[in-house]
N, C-alpha and C positions, 0 to 999 in steps of 0.2 A: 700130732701134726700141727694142730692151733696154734699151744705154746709154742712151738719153733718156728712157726710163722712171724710168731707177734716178737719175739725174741729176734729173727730176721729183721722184721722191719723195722725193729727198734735203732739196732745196729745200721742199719741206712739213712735214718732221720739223723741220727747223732753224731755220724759221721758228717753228713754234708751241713748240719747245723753249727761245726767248728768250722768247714771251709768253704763255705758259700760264699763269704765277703772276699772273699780272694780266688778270682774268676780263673786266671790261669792256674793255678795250684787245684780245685775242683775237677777241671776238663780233664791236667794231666793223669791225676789219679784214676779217672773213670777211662782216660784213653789206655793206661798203663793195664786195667783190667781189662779191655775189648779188647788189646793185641797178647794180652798174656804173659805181660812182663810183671802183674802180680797178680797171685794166686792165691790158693789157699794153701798153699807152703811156703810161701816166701818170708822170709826173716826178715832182719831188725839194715840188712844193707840193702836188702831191694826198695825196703818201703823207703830209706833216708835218701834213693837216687832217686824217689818220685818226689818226696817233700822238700828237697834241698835244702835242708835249715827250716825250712816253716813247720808252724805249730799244727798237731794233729794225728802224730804216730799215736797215742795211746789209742785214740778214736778209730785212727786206720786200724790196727789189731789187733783191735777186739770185732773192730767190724767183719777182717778175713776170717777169724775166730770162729764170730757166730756164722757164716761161710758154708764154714767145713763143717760143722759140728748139726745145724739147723737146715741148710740146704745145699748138700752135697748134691743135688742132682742138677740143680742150675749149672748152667754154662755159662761160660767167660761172657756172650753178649747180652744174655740172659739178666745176667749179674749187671753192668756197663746200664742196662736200658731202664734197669728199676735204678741209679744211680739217678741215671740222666734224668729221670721223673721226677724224684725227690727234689732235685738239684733247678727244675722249671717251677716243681710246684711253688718250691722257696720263693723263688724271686719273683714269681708271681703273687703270692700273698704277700712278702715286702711291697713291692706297686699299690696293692692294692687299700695295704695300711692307712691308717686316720690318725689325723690329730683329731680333737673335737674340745673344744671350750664353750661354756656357757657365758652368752653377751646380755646384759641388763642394762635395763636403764630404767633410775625411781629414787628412791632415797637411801644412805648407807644404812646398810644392817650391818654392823658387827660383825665376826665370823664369818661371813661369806666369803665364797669361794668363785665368784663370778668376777667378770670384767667388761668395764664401762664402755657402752656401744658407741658414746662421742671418741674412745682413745684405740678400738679396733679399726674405723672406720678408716679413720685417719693415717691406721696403722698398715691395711692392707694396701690404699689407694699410694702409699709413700714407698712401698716396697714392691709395686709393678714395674716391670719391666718391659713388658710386650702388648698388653690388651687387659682392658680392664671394663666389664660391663655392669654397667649399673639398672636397677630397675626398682619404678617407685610408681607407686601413688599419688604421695604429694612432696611438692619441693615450694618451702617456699624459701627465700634467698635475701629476705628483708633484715637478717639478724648477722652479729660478725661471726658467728661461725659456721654457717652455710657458706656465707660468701667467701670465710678461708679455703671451706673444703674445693668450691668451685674453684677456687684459684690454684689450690694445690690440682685440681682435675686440668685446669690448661695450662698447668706449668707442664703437666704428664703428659699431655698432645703436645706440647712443644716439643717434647725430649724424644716424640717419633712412638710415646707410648697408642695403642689406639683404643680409643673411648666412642663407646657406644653407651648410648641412652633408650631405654623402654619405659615410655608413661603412661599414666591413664590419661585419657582425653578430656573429662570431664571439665566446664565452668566452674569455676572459682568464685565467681563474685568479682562488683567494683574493685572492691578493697584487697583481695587476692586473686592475681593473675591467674591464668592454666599454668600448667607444668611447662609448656613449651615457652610460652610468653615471659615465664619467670627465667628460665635458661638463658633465652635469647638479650634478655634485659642484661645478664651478667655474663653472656659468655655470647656476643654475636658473631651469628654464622660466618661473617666473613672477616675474621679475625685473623690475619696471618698466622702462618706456619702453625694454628690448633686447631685441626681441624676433629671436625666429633662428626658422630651419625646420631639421628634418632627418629627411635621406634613408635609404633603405637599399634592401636586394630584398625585393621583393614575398613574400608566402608564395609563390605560387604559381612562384618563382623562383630561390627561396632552399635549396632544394635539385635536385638533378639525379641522375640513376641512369644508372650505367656502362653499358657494353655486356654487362657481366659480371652486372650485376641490382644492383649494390652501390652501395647511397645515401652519397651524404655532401657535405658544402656547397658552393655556391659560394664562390669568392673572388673579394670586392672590392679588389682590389688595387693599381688606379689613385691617383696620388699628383700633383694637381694641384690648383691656387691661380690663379682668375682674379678681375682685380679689372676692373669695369667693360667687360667685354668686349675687353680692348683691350690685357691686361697678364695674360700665362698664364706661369707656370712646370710647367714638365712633368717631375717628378723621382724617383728611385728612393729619395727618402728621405722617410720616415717620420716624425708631429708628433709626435718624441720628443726627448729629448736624443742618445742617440744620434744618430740620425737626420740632426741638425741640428747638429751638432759632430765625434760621433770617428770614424762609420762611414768607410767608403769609398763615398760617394752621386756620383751624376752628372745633369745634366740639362740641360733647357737652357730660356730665359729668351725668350717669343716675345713683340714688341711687334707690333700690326698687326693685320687683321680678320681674319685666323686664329684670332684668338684668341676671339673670337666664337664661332665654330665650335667651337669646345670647350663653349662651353653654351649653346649651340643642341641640340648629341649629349644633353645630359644634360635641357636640359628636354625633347627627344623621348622619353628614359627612362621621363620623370616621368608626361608624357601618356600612353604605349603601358602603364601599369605598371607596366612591367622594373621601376621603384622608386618605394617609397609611402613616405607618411611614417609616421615612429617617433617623435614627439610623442605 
């Protein structure tokens, strides 16, 4: 009874793993089994009125094959509902698929198999389309390639894309502005038709006391860039030059509805307070 289970099931993954990418051709097949227009007898003309020319009679039977042979006792809807399962589970693991690339940034090595975090960055924020959030540490904006990335970020609030910002709060120093200050310097709030939001902790979160009684700040220190839900880099490097050229940075590059998840967590931030805006 095992093997003809696993021999069953097998014949139902194989089957819907030839017609899965072709949605109406899948439904009819599993429709043609729920009303009994193929069975575990039907021949080489029943199956060709469900496939009409599309690929997958071999796959169809041997699937009615193992059917008859492994689980004669199932019924037609029986048969149709483990289709239909196979046939969500698919497309739900497709959804749920990943790209994933490793992003560096430091000196060339030879052989490696990584890609440079200044030609990602630039590569996600240029292939947004809807929403793109950014969230840093430090920015600072004094060098030309920050100041392109800013630029390609309000050419994207021009074009209706929408950009959000999350920073750490933290002083800078004379000599290097906050994060908001450095923004504002290169990309001012009231800038026609680019408009941006940004983030940071709340008051009421923005500091924390030791167990020792001794205040002193939180750190924002999260270093990620998702564009459109669907295109996350999650990296240890900083929108600096540094950062994005000489350090030693690692990280890595997720395509797929994880990436979603990543600002989903941050508009929960946004909702619960954790972070309010610094507009």
């Amino acid at each position: 009874m095992i093997e003809n289970s696993k021999t069953f099931a097998k014949a139902c993954s194989d089957l819907i793993g030839q017609v899965a990418t072709n949605v109406p051709l899948a439904e009819s097949i599993i429709a043609a089994i729920a009303d009994e227009n193929l069975t575990t007898n039907s021949g080489p003309m029943a199956m060709s009125r469900v496939l009409k020319g599309s690929s997958g009679k071999h796959q169809l039977s041997i699937f009615l094959k193992a059917w008859k042979q492994c689980a004669p006792h199932l019924k037609a809807a029986d048969v149709s509902g483990c289709l239909s399962s196979a046939l969500n589970s698919y497309r739900l693991a497709m959804e749920r698929s990943h790209s994933v690339d490793t992003v560096w940034t430091g000196p060339e090595v030879a052989g490696s198999m990584t890609r440079r975090t200044e030609a990602v960055v630039k590569e996600i924020i240029a292939e947004a389309q809807e929403e793109l959030l950014i969230v840093g540490y430090w920015l600072v904006t004094s060098t030309v390639q920050i100041k392109e990335l800013i630029d390609l970020l309000i050419d994207k609030a021009k074009a209706g894309v929408k950009v959000r910002f999350v920073f750490d709060p933290a002083e800078r120093g004379a000599n290097s502005p906050d994060n908001f200050k450095a923004l504002s310097d290169r990309w001012p709030s009231d800038l026609p038709f680019a408009p941006r939001q940004v983030f940071s902790w709340s008051e009421e979160m923005e500091k924390v006391v030791s167990k020792s009684g001794v205040e002193y700040d939180r750190k924002l220190h999260a270093k990620v860039i998702v564009a459109d839900r669907r295109d996350a880099l999650v990296t240890s490097a900083n929108l600096t030059h540094a950062g994005l050229l000489q350090n030693l940075e690692m990280g890595f590059r997720v395509e797929g509805v994880m990436a979603g998840a990543v600002v989903d967590h941050f508009d929960l931030l946004i909702s619960e307070k954790v972070l309010e805006s610094r507009e």
